[in-house]
C-alpha positions as CSV (number, residue, x, y, z in Angstrom):
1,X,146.4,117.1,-27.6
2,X,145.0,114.4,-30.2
3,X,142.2,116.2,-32.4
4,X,139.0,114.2,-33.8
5,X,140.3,114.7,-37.8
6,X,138.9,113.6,-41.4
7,X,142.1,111.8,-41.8
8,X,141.4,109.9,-38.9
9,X,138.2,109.0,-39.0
10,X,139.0,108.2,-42.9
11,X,141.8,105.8,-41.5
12,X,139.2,104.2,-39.2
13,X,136.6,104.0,-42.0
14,X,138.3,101.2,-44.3
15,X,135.9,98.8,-43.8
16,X,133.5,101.8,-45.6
17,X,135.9,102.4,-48.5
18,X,137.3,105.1,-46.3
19,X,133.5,107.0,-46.9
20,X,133.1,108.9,-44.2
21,X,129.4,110.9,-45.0
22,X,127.9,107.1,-45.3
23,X,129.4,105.7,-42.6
24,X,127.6,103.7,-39.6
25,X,130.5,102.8,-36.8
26,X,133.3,104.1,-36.6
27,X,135.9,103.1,-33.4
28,X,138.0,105.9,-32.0
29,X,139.2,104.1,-28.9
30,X,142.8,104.7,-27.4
31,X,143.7,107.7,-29.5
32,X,144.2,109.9,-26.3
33,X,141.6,112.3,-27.9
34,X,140.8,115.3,-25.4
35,X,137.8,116.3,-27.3
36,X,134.5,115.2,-28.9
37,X,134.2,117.5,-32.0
38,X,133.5,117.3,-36.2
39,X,131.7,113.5,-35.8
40,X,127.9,115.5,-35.7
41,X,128.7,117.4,-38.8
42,X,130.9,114.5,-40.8
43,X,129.6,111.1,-40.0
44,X,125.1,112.2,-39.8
45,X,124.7,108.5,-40.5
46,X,126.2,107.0,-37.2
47,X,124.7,104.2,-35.3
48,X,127.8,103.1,-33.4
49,X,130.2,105.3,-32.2
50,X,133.3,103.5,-29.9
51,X,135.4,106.6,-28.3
52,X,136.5,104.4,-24.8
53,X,140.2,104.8,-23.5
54,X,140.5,108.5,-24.5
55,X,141.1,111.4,-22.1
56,X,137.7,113.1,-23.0
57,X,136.3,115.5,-19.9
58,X,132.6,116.6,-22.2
59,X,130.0,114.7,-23.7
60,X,129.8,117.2,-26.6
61,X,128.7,117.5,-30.2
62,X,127.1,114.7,-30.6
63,X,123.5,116.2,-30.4
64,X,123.0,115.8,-34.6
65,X,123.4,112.2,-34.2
66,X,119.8,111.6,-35.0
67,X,120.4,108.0,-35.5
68,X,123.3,107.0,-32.8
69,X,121.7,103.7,-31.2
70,X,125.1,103.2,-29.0
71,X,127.6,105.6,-27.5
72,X,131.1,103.4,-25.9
73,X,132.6,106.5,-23.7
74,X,134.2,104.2,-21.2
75,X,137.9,105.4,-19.2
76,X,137.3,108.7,-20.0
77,X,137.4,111.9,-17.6
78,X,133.9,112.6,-18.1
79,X,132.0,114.0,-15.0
80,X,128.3,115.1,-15.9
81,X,125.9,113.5,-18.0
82,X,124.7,116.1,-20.5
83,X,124.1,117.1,-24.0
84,X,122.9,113.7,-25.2
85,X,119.6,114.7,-26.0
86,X,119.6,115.3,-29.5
87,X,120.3,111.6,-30.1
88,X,117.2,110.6,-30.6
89,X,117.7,106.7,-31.4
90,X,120.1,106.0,-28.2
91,X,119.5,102.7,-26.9
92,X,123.1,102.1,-25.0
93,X,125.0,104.3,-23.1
94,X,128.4,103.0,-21.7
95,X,130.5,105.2,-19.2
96,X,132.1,103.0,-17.4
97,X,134.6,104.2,-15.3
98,X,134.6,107.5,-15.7
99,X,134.3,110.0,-13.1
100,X,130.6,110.9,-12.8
101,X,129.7,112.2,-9.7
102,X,126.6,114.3,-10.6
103,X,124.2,111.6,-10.0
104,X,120.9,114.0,-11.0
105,X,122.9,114.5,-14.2
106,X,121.2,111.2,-15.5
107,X,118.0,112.9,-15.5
108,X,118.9,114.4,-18.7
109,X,118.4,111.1,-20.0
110,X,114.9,111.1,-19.8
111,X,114.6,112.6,-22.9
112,X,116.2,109.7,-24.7
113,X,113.3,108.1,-25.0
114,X,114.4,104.8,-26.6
115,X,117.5,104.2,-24.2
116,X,117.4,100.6,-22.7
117,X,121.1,99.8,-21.3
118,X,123.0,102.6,-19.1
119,X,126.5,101.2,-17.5
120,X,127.7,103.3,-14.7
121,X,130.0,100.9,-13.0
122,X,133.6,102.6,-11.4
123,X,131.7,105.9,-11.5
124,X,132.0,107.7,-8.2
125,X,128.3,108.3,-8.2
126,X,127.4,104.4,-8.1
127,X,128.8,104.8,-4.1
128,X,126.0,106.6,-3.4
129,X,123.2,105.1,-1.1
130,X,120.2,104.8,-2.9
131,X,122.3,105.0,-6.1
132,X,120.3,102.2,-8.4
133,X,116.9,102.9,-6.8
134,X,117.3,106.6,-8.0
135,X,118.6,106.0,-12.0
136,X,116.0,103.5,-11.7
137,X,113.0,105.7,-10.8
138,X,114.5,108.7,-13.2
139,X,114.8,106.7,-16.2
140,X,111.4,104.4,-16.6
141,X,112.8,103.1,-20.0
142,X,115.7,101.6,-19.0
143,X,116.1,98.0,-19.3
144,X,119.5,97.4,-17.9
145,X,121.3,99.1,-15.8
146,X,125.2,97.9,-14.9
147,X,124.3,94.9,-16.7
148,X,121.2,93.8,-14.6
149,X,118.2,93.6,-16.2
150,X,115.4,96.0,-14.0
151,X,112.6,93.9,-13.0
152,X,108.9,95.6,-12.9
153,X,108.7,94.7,-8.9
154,X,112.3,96.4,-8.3
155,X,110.8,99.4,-10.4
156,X,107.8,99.5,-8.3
157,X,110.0,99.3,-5.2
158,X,112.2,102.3,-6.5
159,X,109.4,104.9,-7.0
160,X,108.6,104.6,-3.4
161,X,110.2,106.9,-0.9
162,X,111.7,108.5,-4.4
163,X,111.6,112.2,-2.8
164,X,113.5,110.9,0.5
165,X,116.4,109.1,-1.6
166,X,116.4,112.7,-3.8
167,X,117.5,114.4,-0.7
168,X,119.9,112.1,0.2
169,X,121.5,112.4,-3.1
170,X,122.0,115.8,-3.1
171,X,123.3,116.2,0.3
172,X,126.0,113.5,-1.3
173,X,126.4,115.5,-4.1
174,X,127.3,118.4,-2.3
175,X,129.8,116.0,0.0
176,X,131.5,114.7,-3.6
177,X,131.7,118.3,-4.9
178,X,133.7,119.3,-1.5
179,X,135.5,116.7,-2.3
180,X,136.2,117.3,-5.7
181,X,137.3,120.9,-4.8
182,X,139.9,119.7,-2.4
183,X,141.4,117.8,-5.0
184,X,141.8,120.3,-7.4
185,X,143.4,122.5,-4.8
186,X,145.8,119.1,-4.0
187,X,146.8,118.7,-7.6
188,X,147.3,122.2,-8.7
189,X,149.8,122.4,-5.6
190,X,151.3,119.4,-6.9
191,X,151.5,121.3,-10.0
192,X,153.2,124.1,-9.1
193,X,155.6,122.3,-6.7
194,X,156.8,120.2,-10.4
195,X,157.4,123.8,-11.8
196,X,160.1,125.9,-10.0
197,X,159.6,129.3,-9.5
198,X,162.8,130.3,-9.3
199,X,166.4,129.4,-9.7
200,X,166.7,128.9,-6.2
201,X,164.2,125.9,-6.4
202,X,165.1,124.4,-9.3
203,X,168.7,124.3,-7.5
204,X,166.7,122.3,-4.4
205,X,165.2,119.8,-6.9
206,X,165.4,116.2,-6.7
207,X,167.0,114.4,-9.4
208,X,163.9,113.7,-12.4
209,X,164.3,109.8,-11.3
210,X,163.6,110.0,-7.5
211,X,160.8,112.9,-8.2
212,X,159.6,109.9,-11.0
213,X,159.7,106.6,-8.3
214,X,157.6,109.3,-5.6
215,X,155.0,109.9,-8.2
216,X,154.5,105.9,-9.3
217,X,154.7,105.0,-5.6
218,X,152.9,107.2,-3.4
219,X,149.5,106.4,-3.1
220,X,146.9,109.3,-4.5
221,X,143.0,109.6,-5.0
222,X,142.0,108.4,-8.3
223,X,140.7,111.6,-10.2
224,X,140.7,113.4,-13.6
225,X,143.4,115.3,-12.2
226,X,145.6,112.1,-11.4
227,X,145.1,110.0,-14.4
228,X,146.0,113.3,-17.1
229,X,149.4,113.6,-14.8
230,X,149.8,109.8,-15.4
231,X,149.3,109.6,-18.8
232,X,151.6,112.8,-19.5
233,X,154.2,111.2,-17.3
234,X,153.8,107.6,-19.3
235,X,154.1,110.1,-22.8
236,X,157.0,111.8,-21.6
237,X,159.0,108.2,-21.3
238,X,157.9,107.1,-24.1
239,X,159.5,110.0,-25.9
240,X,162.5,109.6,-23.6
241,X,162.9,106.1,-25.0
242,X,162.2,107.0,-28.6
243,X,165.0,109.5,-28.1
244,X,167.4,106.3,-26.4
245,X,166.4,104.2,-29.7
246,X,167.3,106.6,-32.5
247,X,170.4,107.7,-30.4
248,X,171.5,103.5,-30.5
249,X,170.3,103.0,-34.3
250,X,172.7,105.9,-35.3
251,X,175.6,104.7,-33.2
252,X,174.9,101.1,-35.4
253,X,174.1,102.2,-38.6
254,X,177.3,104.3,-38.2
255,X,179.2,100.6,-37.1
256,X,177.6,98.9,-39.4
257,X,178.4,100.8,-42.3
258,X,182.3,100.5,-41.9
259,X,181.5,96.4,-41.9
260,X,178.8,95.7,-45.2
261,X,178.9,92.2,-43.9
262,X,176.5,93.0,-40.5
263,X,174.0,94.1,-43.3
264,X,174.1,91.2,-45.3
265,X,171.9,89.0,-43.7
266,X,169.3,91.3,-43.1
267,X,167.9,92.7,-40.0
268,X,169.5,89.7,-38.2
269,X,172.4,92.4,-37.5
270,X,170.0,94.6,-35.8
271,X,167.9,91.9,-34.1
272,X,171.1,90.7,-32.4
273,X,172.2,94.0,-31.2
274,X,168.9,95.1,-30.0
275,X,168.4,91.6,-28.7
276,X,171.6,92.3,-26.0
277,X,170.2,96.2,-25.5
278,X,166.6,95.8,-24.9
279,X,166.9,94.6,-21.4
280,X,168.3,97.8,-20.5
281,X,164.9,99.6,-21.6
282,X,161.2,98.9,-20.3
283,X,159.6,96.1,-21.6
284,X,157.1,97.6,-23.5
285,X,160.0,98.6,-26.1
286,X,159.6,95.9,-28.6
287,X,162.4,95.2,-31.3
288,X,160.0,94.7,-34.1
289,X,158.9,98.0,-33.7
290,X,162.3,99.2,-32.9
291,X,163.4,97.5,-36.0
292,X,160.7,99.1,-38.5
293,X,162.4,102.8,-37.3
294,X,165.3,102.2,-39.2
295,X,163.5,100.3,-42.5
296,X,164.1,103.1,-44.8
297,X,167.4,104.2,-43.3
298,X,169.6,105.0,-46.9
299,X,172.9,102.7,-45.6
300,X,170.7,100.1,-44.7
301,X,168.3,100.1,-47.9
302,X,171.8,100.0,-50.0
303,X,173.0,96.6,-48.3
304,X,169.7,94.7,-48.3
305,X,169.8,95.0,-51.8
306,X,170.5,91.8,-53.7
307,X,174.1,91.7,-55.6
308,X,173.5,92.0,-59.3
């Protein structure tokens, strides 16, 4: 799990001399945090806060962000609305793609009353009949919903027959949470068949590659569930091919240093080596980055030096 730290949101604040009390945006995006915590108590002064492409299941501690004005929570694993209503200056809410399917959970929003822009788009909730006609009729100071602007004859419109569309939302709601239940059940069974019980199971195993090509390749309902399982599958090789890297640098530093000429040239030793290897990995291994791992590598600090 990736934790919300000072250092972090120090490294994030350069363009604030790294002043974190003062600061006014900050963008936490693609850090795989799990967890909204320490921003309401560290950074008062927010106006812009960017946490999009994390893993984050709770809107959370965010409620002493008296000045917030925009709130980027987009590809997260958030399902309710909630908890927002301390942010009293909140004029854009973004949750795109997430997995909201709480639809009355918006009405919590009616206490923000300065909100203009809501994005809902990819949410299962957004399916529902009578989806836009219902945020619309909750939330009379919206604007914008999904990117289209609300007109004042499509708000008139919404408000009537409001109590009918209610009841059709809940009966939906109930449908999703059914839903939701059954894939819970689906991946904890998945779950447990990934962990043997016993010796006698782990003996019946498929090899890791064919269990890996089932998982990619067999289609499955896009949930929270799902898309933590893919992204601790897509860690998992990434540490896999870490481990394939340093295992190749030390088979060439040990080459290289029984021939001083390969270093003499630079890292054009390395590039060509890794430039015959690196079809053999993904491609999202990249040699530059390869290349920085063995930078400060003692045999290969010692021959870039410049004879005296």
């Amino acid at each position: 799990m990736v934790y919300i730290t000072e250092e972090l949101i120090r490294r994030r604040a350069e363009h604030n001399d790294c002043e974190i009390l003062s600061l006014e945006e900050v963008s936490l995006h693609q850090q795989d945090i799990e967890r909204i915590e320490h921003v309401d108590r560290w950074c008062r002064e927010l106006r812009i806060l960017y946490l999009q492409n994390n893993l984050i299941p709770r809107i959370e501690n965010v409620g002493r962000l008296k000045k917030l004005e925009y709130l980027n929570l987009a590809l997260n694993n958030i399902q309710v609305i909630e908890n927002l209503e301390g942010c009293e200056s909140l004029r854009k809410l973004d949750l795109t793609v997430n997995f909201v399917g709480l639809l009355s959970s918006v009405e919590s929003l009616q206490h923000n009353a300065h909100l203009r822009e809501l994005f809902l788009v990819g949410n299962p909730c957004t399916e529902f009949q009578g989806y836009r006609q219902y945020v619309v009729a909750a939330l009379p100071q919206l604007k914008w919903l999904d990117g289209t602007e609300i007109s004042r004859s499509e708000r008139i419109r919404a408000s009537q027959g409001l109590e009918q569309v209610r009841r059709r939302v809940r009966e939906q709601e109930q449908e999703y949470l059914r839903r939701r239940e059954e894939q819970r059940e689906e991946a904890a069974r998945r779950d447990k068949e990934r962990k043997p019980d016993s010796q006698d199971d782990k003996e019946n195993l498929r090899s890791a590659e064919e269990e890996e090509q089932d998982f990619w390749h067999t289609p499955c309902s896009f949930t929270p569930e799902s898309r933590l399982e893919a992204h601790r599958r897509l860690e998992e090789e990434k540490n896999a091919n870490r481990k394939k890297i340093r295992g190749k640098l030390r088979e060439m530093l040990q080459e290289g240093s029984r021939d001083e000429n390969r270093f003499s040239s630079g890292s054009n030793w390395f590039r060509i080596q890794f430039n015959n290897q690196i079809e053999r990995w993904k491609p999202s291994v990249q040699v530059s980055s390869v290349l920085g791992l063995v930078q400060n590598h003692p045999d290969f600090n010692i021959r870039q030096r410049k004879p005296e």
